[in-house]
C-alpha positions as CSV (number, residue, x, y, z in Angstrom):
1,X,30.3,36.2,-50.8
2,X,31.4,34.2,-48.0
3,X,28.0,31.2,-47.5
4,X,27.2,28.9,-44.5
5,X,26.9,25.3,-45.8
6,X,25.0,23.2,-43.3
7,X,24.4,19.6,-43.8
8,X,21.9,17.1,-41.3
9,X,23.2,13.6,-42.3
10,X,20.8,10.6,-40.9
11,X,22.4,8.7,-38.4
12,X,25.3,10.7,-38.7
13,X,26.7,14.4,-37.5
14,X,26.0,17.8,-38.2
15,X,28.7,20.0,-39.8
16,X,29.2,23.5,-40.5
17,X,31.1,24.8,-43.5
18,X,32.5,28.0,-45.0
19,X,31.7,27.8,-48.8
20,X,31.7,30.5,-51.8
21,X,29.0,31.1,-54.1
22,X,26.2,33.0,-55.1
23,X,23.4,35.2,-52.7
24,X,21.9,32.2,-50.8
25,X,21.8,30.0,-47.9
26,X,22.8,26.2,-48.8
27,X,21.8,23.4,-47.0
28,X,22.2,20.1,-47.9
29,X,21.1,16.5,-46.6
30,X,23.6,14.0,-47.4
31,X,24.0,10.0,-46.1
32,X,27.4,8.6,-45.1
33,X,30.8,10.3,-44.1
34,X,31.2,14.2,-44.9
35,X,34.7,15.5,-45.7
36,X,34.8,19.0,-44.1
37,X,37.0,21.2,-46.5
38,X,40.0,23.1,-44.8
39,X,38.8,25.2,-42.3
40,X,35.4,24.2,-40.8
41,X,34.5,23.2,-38.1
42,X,32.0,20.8,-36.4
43,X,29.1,22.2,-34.3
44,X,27.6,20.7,-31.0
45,X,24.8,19.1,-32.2
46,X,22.6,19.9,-29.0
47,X,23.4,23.4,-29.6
48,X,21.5,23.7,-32.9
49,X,17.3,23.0,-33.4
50,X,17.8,19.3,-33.9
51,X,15.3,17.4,-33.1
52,X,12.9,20.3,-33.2
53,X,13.2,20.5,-36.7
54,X,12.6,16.8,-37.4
55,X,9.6,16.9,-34.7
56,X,8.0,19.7,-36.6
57,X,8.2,18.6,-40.0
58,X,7.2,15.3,-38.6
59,X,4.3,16.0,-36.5
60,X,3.1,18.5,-39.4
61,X,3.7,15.5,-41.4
62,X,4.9,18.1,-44.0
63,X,6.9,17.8,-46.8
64,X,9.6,19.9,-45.0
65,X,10.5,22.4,-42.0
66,X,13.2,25.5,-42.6
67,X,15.0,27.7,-40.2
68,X,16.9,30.3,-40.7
69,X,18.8,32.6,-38.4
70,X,21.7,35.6,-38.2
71,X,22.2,38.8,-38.2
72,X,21.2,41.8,-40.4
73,X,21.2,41.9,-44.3
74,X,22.8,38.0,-44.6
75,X,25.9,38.5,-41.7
76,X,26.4,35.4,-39.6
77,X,23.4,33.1,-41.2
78,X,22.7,30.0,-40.2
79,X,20.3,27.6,-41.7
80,X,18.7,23.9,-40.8
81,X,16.7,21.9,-42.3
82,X,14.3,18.5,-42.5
83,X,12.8,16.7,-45.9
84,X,10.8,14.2,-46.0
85,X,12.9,11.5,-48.1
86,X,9.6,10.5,-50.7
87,X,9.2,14.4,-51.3
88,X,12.1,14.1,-53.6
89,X,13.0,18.5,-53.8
90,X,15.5,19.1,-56.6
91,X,18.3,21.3,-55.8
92,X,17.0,23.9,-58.1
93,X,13.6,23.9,-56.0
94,X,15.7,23.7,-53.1
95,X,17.2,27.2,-53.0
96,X,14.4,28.7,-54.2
97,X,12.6,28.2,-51.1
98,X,15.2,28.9,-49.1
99,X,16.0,32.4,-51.0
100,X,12.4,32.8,-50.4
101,X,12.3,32.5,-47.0
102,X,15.7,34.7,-46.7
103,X,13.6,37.5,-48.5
104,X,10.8,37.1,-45.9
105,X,13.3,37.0,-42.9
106,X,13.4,40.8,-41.9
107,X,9.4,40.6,-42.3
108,X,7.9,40.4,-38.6
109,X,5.1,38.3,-38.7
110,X,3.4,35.1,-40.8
111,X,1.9,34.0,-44.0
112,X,1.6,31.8,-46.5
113,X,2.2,31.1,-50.4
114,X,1.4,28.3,-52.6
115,X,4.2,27.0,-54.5
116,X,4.3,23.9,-56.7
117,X,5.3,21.3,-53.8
118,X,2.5,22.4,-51.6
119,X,2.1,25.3,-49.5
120,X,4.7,27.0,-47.5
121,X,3.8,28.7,-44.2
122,X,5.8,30.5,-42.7
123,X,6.3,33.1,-39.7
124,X,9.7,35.5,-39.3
125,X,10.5,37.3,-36.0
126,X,14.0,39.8,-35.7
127,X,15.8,38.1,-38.3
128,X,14.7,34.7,-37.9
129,X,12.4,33.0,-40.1
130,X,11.0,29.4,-39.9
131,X,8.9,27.6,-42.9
132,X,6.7,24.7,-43.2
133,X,6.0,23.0,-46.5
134,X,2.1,21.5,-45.9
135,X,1.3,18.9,-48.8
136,X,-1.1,20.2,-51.2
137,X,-4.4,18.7,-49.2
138,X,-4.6,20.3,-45.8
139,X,-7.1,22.4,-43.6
140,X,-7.6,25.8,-41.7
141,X,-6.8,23.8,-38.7
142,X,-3.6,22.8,-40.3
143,X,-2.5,26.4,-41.1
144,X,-3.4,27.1,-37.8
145,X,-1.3,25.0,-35.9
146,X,1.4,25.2,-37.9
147,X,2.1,29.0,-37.7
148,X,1.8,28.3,-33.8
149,X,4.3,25.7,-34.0
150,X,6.2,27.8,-36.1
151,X,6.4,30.7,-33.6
152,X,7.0,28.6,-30.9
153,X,10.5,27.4,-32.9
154,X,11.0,30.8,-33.5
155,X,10.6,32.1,-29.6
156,X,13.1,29.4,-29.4
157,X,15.6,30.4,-31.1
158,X,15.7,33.4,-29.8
159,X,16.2,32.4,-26.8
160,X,19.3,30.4,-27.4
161,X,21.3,31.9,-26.0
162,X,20.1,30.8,-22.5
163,X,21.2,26.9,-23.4
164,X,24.7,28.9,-24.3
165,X,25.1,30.2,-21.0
166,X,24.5,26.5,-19.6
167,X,26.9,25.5,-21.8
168,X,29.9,27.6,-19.8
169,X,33.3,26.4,-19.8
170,X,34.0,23.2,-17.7
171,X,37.0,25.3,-16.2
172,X,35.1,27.5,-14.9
173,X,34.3,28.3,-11.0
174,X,32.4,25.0,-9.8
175,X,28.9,26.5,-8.5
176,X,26.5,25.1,-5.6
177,X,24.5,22.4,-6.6
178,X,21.3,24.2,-5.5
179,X,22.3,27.5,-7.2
180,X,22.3,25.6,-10.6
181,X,19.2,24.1,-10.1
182,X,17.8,27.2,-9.1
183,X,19.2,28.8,-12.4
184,X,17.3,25.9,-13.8
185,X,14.6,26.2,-12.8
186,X,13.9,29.6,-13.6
187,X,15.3,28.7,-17.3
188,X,12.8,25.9,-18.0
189,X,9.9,28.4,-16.1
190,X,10.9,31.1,-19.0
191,X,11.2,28.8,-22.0
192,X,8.1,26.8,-21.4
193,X,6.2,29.4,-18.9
194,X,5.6,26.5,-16.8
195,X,5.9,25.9,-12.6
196,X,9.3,24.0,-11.7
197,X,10.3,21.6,-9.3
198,X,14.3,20.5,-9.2
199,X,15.3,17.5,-7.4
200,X,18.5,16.4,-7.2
201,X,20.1,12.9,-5.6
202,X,22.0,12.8,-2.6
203,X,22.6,10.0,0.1
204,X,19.3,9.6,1.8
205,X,17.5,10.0,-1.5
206,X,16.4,12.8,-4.1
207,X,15.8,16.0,-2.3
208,X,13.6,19.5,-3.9
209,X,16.5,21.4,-4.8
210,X,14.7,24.6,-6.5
211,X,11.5,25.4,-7.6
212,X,10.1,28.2,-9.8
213,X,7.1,29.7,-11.2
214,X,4.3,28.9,-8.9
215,X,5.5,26.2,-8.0
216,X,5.2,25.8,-3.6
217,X,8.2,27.0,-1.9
218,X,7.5,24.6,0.9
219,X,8.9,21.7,-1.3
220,X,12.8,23.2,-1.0
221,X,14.2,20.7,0.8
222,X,12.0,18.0,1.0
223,X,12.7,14.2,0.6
224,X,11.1,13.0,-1.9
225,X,9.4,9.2,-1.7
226,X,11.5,6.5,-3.5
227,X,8.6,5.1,-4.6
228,X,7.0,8.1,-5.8
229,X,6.9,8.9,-9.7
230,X,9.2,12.1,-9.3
231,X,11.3,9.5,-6.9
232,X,11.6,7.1,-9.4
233,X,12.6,9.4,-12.4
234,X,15.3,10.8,-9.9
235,X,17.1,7.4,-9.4
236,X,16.8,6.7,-13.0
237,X,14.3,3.6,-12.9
238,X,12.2,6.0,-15.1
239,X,13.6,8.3,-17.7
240,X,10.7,10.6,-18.1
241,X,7.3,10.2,-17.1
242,X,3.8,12.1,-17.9
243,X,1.0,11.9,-14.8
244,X,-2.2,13.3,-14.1
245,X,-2.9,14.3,-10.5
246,X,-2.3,17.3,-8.5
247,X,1.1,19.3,-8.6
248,X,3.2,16.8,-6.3
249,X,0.2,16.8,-3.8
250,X,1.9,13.3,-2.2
251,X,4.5,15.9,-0.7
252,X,2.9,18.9,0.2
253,X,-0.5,20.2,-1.2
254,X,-0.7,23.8,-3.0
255,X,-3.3,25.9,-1.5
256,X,-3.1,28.1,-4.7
257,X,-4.0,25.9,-7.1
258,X,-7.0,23.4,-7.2
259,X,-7.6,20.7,-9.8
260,X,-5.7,18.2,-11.8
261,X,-3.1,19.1,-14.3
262,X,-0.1,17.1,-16.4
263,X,3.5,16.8,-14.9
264,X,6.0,16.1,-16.8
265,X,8.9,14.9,-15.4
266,X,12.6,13.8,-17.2
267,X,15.5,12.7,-15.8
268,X,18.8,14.1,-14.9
269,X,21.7,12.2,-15.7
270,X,26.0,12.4,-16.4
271,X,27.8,9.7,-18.1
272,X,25.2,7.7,-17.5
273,X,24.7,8.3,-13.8
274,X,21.7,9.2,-12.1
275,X,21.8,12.7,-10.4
276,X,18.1,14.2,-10.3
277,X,15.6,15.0,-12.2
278,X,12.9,17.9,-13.1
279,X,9.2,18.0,-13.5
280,X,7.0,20.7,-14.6
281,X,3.5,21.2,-15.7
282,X,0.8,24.0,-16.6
283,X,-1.8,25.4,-14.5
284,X,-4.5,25.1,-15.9
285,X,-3.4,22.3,-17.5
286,X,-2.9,22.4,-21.5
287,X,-0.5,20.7,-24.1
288,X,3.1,21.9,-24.4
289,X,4.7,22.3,-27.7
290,X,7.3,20.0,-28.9
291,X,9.6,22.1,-29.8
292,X,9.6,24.1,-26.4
293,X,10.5,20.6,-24.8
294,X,13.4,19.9,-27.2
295,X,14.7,23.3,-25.9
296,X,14.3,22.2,-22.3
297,X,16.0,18.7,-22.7
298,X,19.1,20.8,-24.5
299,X,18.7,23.2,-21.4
300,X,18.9,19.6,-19.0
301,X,22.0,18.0,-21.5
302,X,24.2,21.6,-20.5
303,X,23.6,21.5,-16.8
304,X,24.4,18.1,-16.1
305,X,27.9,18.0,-16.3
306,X,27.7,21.5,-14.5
307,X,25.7,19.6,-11.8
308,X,28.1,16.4,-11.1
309,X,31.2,18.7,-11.0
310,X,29.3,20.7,-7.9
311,X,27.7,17.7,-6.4
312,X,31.4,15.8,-6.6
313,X,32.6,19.0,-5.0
314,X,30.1,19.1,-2.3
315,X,31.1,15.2,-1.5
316,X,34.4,15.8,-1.2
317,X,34.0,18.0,1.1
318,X,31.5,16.3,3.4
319,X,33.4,13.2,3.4
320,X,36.4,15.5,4.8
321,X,34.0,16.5,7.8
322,X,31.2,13.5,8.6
323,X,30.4,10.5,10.4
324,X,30.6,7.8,8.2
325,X,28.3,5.1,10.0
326,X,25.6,7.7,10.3
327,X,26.3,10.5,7.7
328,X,25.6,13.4,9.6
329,X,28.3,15.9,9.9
330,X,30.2,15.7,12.8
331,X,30.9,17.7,16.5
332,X,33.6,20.3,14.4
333,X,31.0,21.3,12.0
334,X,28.4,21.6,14.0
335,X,30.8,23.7,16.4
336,X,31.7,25.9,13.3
337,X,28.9,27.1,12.9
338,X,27.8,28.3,16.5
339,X,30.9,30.1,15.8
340,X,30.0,31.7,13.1
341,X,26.8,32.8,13.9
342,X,28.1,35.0,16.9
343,X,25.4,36.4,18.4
344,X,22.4,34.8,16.5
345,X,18.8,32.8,18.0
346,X,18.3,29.4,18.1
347,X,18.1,26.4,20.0
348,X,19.7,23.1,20.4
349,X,19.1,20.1,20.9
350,X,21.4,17.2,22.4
351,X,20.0,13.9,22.7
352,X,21.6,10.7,23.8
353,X,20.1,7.0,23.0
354,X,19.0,4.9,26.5
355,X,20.8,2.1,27.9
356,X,23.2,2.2,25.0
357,X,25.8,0.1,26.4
358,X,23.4,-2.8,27.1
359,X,22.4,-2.8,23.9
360,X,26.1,-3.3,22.7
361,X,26.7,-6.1,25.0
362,X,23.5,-8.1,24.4
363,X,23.1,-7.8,20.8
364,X,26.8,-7.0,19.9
365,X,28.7,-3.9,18.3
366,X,26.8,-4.4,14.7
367,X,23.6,-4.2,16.5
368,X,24.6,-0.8,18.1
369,X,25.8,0.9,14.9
370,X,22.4,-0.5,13.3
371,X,20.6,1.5,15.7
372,X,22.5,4.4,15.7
373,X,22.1,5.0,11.8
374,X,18.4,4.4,12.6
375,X,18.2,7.4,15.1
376,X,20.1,9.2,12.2
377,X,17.6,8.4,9.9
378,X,14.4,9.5,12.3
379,X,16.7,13.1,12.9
380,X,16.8,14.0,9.1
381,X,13.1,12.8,8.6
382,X,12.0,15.2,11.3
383,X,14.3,18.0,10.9
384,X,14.1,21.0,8.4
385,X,16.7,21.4,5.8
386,X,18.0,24.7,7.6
387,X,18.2,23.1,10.6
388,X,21.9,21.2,11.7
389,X,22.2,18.0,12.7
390,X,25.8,16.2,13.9
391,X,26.8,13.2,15.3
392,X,28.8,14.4,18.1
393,X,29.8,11.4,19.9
394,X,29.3,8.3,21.0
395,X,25.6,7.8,21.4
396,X,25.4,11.2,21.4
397,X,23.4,13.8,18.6
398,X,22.7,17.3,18.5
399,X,20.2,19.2,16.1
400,X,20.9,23.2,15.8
401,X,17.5,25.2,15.0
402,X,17.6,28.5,13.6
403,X,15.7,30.9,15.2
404,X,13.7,28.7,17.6
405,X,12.5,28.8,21.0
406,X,12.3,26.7,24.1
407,X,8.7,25.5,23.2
408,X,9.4,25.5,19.7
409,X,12.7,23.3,20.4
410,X,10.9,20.6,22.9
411,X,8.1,20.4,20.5
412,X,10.8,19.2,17.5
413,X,12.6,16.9,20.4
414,X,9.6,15.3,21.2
415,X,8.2,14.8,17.7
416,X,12.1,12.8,17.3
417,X,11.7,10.8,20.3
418,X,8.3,9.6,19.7
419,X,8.9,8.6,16.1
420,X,12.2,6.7,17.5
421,X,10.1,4.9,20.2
422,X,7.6,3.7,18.4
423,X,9.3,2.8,15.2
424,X,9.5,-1.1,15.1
425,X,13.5,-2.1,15.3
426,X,14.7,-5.6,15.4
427,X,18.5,-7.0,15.1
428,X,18.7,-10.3,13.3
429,X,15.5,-11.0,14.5
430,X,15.9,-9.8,18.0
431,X,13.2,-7.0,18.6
432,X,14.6,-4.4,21.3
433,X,13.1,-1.4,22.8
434,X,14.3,1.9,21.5
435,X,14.1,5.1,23.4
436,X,15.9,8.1,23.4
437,X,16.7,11.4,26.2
438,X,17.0,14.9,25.1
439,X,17.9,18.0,26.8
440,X,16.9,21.8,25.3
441,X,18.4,25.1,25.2
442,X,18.0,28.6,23.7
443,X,19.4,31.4,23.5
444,X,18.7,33.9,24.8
445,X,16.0,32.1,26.8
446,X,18.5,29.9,28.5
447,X,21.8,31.7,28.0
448,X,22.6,35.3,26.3
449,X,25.6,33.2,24.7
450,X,25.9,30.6,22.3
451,X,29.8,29.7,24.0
452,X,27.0,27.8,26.3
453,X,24.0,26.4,25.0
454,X,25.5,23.3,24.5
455,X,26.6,22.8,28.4
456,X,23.2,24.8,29.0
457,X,21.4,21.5,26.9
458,X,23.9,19.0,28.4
459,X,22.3,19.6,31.6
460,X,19.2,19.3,31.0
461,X,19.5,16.2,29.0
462,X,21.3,14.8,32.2
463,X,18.1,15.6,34.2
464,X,16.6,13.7,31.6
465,X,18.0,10.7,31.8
466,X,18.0,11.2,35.9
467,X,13.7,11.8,35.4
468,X,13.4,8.1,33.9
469,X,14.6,8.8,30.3
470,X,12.9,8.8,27.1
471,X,11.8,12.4,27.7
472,X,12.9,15.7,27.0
473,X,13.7,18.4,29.7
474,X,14.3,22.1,28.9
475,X,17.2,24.2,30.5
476,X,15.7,26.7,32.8
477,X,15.3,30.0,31.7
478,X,17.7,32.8,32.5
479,X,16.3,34.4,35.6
């Protein structure tokens, strides 16, 4: 009968070996290099229950921790293993608690037996089984927890294929960005029943990608603050991170749940690059299993190659199609997209900075590009993720909004321009006096078409700037 060898080498790799022999399941541990006989083949070692093994056995401080998984009556077995080095298990001892546990595998459920290393708890669930070997001295409370480790391992593993579907062919389609992390998101909410929040790095800083579980919605698309523990995990100046406080509450504050909880938040990285990161916690708050966030960090190691192959995607093709002193996308884009929408609501915006020119020829070229990336800057803080901004000339911005109004559009203006006034702006030490003139238009309020609303908001910006500037006008309304 074909067997499944598997050995767990310290410092080393794991292997995976077809073998002949007797009725069992061999594992082995092994120091230094393995020769692989003819045939085998090496295994991902983040696609099999290392380090949850070694956590369990360890935090059990046990003698040592089995699993054992496959398919009916012995097909397709697969077993794993941690010993403690001092507990010194003979071979002979060896495979009879692994036959042991292979007899107990197609028995739902949990138990225990004493044996002459200690005792041996165990807990098997659709053909998996997973054992713990306590020392001789323990409690109830140690039986206890370790059948619910136990089951948590085996809810695990039976969930693996989840981390396999992350771990999808690199030749595949390249997804969105935002569509993996919402796949994420959801993963890590199933694994750990947790709430989920996804950010992921881009130019202005890390932004909510996805969020899941009961998690607030209203954090999609927010900028989170560099200076904040999720922004610091994010850029990498933290690799994980455990805080008490309420869910994100600097960002935005969940009406639906009240009181502090633990968020635990780990890093996203590819070849060593920052992209992101994740945090989740429990509400109410409680302990999460070790084993569970093995899983998750396996989960994080598939996506992130997943996530730098969209997010070098997505550059690409902004770089093809934005302003590079400001970032924003530029007057085609923006113009795409009116297209595209046909006969959809909104408003837009089109704002031009005052006395632009005599802020060139005082301070000089550098000080006018310095202060156009600053009006950038007070746009995307002010906008909504949906909404579009461009750089579409010149001096000259406009921000699309989605189903707006007139009212709804000058209220979003005037919330811009007085951020951009009264924001302190020096060059070199030279303080100057920002303002900014916007002009507002909807349709269908101010035209039935969106051919026009940008002439429609032209105008009225240039009544703007004829009114005494730093103000913003609306065009009339369609009579």
């Amino acid at each position: 009968m074909a067997l499944l060898a598997l050995g767990l080498w310290r410092g080393g790799w794991w292997a995976i070996a077809a073998a002949v022999g007797g009725g069992g399941l061999a594992l082995a541990s092994r120091n230094g290099v393995v020769r692989l006989p003819p045939g085998a083949r090496r295994v991902t070692p983040h696609l099999l229950p290392d380090p949850a093994i070694d956590w369990l056995r360890q935090s059990h401080q046990a003698l040592g921790a089995w699993a054992i998984e496959g398919g009916p009556h012995g097909s397709g077995l697969a077993g794993y293993h941690s010993l403690d080095p001092a507990a010194k298990f003979t071979d002979s001892r060896l495979r009879h608690i692994e036959h042991r546990l292979m007899e107990l595998r197609d028995r739902d459920g949990g138990g225990g037996e004493r044996l002459e290393e200690g005792t041996l708890v165990f807990e098997a669930l659709s053909g998996f089984v997973a054992g713990l070997m306590l020392s001789p001295i323990h409690t109830p409370g140690d039986l206890e927890r370790a059948h619910k480790d136990l089951r948590y391992l085996l809810d695990g593993l039976t969930r693996r294929p989840i981390i396999h579907q992350m771990a999808q062919d690199q030749a595949a389609p390249v997804e969105a960005s935002r569509s993996i992390a919402l796949r994420l998101a959801y993963h890590i909410e199933r694994v750990l029943e947790v709430h989920v929040v996804v950010a992921l790095l881009e130019p202005a800083g890390a932004r909510v990608a996805a969020v899941a579980g009961g998690a607030d919605m209203r954090l999609v698309g927010t900028l989170l603050p560099d200076e904040g523990p999720l922004g610091r995990v994010a850029h990498g100046s933290a690799r994980s991170m455990q805080v008490q406080g309420e869910a994100l509450a600097d960002l935005v504050s969940d009406r639906r749940q009240h009181g502090r909880t633990q968020i635990t938040m780990l890093h996203l990285q590819d070849q060593g690059e920052p992209i992101g990161a994740v945090a989740f916690w429990r509400f109410p708050s409680g302990p999460l299993p070790g084993t569970a966030l093995a899983e998750v960090k396996e989960i994080l190691h598939q996506s992130e190659p997943r996530f730098r192959a969209a997010m070098m995607m997505e550059k690409d093709r902004k770089d093809a199609s934005t302003d590079h002193l400001t970032g924003l996308p530029d007057r085609k884009v923006l113009e795409r997209r009116l297209k595209r929408l046909g006969q959809a609501t909104g408003a837009i915006i089109i704002a031009d900075l005052d006395r632009f020119k005599s802020l060139n020829d005082t301070l000089g070229h550098p000080a006018g590009d310095a202060a156009l990336v600053h009006f950038a800057n007070t746009i995307n803080h002010v906008v909504r993720e949906t909404d579009q901004a461009a750089r579409i000339g010149g001096e000259e911005f406009a921000v699309w909004l989605p189903e707006a109004d007139v009212p709804s559009a000058l209220m979003v203006a005037n919330r811009i321009r007085e951020r951009f006034a009264s924001s302190s702006w020096d060059w070199q030490g030279r303080s100057w006096a920002l303002s900014a003139s916007f002009g507002v238009a909807a349709c269908p309020e101010s035209t039935r078409s969106l051919d026009n609303l940008m002439a429609r908001a032209d105008a009225a910006l240039l009544q703007a700037k004829k009114a005494g500037r730093n103000r913003a006008v609306a065009a009339p309304s369609q009579s």
